[in-house]
mmCIF file as gemmi writes it, N, C-alpha and C atoms, coordinates in Angstrom:
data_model
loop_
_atom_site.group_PDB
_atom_site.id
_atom_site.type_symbol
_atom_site.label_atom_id
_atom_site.label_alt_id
_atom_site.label_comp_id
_atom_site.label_asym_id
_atom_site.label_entity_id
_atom_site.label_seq_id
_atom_site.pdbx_PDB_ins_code
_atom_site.Cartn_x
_atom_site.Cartn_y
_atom_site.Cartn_z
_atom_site.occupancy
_atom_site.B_iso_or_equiv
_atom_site.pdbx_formal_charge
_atom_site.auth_seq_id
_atom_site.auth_asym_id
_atom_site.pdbx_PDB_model_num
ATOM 1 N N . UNK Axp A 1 ? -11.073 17.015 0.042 1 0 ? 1 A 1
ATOM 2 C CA . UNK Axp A 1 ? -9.771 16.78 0.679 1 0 ? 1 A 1
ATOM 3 C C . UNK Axp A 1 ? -9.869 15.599 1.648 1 0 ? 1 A 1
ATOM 4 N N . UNK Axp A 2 ? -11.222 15.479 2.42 1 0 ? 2 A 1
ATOM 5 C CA . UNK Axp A 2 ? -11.42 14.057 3.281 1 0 ? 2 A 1
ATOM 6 C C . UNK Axp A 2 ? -11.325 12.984 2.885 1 0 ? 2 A 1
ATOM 7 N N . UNK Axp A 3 ? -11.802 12.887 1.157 1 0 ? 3 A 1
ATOM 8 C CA . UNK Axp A 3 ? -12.115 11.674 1.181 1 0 ? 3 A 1
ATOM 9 C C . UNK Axp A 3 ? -10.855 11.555 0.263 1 0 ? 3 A 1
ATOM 10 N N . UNK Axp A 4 ? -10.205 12.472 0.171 1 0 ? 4 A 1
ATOM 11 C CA . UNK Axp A 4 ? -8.801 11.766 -0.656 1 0 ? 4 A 1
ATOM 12 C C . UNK Axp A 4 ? -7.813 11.351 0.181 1 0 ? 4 A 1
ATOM 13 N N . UNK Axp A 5 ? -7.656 11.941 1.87 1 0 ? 5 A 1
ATOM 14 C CA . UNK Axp A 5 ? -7.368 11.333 2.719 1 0 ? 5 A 1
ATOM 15 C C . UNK Axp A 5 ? -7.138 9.885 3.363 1 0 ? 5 A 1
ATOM 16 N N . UNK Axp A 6 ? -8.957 9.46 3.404 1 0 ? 6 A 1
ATOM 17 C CA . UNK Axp A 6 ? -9.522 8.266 3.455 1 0 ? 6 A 1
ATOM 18 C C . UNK Axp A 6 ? -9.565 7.282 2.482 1 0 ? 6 A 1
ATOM 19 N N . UNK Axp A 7 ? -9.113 7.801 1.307 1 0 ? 7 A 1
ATOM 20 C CA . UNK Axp A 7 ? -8.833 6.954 -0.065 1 0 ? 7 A 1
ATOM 21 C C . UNK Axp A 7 ? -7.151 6.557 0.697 1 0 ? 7 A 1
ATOM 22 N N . UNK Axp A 8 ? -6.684 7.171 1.04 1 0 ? 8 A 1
ATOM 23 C CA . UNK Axp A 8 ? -4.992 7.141 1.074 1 0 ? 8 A 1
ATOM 24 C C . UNK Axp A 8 ? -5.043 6.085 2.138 1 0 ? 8 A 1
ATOM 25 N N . UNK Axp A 9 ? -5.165 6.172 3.616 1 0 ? 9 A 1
ATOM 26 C CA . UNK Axp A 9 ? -5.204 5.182 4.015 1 0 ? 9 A 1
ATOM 27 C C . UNK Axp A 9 ? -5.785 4.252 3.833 1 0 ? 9 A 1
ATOM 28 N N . UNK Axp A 10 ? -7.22 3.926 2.813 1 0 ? 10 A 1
ATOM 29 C CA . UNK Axp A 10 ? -7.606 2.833 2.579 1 0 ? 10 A 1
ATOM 30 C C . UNK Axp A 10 ? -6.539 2.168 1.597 1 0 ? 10 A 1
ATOM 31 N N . UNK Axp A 11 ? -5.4 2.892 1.056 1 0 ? 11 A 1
ATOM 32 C CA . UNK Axp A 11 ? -4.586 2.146 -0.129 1 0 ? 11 A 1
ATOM 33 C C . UNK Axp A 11 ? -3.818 1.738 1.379 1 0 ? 11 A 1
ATOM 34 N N . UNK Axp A 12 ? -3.169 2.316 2.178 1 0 ? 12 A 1
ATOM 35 C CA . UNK Axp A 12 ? -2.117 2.155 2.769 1 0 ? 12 A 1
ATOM 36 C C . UNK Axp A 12 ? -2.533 0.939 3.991 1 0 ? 12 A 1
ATOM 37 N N . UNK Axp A 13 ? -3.742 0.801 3.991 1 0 ? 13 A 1
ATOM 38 C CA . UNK Axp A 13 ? -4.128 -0.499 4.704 1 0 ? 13 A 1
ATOM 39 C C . UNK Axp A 13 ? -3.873 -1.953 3.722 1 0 ? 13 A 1
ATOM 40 N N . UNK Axp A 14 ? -4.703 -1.36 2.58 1 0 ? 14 A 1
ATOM 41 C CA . UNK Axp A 14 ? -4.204 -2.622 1.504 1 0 ? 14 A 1
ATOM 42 C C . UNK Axp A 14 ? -2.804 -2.993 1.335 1 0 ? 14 A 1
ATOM 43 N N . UNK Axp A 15 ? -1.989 -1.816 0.801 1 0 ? 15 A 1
ATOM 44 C CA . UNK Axp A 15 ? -0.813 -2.373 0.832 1 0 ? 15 A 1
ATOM 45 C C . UNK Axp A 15 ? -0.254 -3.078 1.767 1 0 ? 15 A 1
ATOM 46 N N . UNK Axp A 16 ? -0.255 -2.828 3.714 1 0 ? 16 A 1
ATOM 47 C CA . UNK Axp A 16 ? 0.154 -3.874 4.312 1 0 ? 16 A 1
ATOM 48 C C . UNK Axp A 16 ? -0.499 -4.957 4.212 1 0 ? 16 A 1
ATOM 49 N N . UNK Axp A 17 ? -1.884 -5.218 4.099 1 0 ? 17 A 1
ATOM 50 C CA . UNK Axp A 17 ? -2.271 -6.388 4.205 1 0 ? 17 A 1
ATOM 51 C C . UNK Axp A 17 ? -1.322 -7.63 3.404 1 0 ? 17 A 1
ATOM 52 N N . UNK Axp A 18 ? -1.4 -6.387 1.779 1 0 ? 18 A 1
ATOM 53 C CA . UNK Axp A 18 ? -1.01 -7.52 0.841 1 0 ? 18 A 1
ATOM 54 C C . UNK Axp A 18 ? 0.655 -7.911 0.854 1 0 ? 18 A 1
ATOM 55 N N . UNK Axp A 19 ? 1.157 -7.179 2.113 1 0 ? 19 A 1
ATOM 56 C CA . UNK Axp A 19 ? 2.741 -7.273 2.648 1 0 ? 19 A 1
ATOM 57 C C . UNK Axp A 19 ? 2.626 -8.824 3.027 1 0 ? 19 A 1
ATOM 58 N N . UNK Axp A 20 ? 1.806 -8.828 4.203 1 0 ? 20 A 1
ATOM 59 C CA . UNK Axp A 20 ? 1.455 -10.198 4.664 1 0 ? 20 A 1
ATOM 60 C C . UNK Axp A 20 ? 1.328 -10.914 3.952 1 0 ? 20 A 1
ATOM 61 N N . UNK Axp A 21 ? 0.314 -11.062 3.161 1 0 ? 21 A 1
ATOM 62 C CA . UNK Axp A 21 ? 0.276 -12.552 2.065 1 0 ? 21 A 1
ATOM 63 C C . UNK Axp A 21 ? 1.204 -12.579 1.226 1 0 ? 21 A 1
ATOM 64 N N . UNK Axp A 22 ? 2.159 -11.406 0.448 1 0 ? 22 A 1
ATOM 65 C CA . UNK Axp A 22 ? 3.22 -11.744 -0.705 1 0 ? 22 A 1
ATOM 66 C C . UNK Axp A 22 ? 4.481 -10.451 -0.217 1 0 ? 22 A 1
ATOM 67 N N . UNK Axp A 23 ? 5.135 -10.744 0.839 1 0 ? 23 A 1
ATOM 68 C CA . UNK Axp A 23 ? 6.075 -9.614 1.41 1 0 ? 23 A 1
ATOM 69 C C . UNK Axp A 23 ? 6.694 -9.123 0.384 1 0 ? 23 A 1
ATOM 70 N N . UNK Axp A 24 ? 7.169 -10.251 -0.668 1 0 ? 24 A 1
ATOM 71 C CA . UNK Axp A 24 ? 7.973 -9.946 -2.076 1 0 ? 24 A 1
ATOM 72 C C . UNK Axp A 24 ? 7.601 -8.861 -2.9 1 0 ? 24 A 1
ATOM 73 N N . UNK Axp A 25 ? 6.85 -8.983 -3.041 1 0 ? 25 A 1
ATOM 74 C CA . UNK Axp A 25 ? 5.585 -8.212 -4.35 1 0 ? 25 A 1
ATOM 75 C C . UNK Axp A 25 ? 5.591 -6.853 -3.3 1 0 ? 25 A 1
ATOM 76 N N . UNK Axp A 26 ? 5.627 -6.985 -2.357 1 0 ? 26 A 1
ATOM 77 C CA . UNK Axp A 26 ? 5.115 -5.256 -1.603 1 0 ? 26 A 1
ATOM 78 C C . UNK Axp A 26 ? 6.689 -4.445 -1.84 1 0 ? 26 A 1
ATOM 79 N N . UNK Axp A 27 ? 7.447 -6.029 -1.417 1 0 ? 27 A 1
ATOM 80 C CA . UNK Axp A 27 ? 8.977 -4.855 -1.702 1 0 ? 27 A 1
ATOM 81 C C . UNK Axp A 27 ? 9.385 -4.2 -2.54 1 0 ? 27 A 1
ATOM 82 N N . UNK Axp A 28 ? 9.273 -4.857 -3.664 1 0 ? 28 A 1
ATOM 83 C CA . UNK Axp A 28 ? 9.693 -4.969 -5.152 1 0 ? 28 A 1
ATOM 84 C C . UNK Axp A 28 ? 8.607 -3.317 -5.674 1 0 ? 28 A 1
ATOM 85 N N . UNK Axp A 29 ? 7.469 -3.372 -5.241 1 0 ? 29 A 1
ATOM 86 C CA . UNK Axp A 29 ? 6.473 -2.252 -5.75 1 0 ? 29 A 1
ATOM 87 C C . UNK Axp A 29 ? 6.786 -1.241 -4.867 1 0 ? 29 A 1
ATOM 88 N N . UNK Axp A 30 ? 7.237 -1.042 -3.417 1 0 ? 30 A 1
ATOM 89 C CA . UNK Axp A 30 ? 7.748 0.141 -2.82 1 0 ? 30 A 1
ATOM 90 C C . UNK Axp A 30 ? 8.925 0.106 -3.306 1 0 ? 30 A 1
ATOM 91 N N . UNK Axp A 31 ? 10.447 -0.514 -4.265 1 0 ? 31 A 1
ATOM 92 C CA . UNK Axp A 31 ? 11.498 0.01 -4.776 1 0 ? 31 A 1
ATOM 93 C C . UNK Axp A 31 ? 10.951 0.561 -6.167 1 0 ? 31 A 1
ATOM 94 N N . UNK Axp A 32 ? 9.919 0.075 -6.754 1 0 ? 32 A 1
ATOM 95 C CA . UNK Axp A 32 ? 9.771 0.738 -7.855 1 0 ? 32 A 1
ATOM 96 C C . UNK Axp A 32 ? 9.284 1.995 -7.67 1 0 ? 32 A 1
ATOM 97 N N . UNK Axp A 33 ? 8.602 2.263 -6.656 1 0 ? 33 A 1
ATOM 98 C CA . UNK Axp A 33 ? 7.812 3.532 -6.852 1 0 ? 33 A 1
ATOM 99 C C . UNK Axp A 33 ? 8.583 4.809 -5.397 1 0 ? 33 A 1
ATOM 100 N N . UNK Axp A 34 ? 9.701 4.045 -5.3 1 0 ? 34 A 1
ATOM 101 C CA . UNK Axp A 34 ? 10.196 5.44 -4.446 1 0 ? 34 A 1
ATOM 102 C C . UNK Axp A 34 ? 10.892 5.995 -5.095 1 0 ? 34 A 1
């Protein structure tokens, strides 16, 4: 259960990062997937 935790915020760090370099691409993939 920890490390699926720590998997989750390691996605949820990536995803902002990659907000920063392509804001577009983060939007477009959080409307697809809500």
């Amino acid at each position: 259960m920890m490390q699926q935790q720590i998997a989750l915020v390691v996605l949820v760090f990536f995803l902002l990062d990659m907000s920063v370099q392509n804001i577009h691409l983060h939007n477009y993939m959080m409307w697809s997937f809500s």
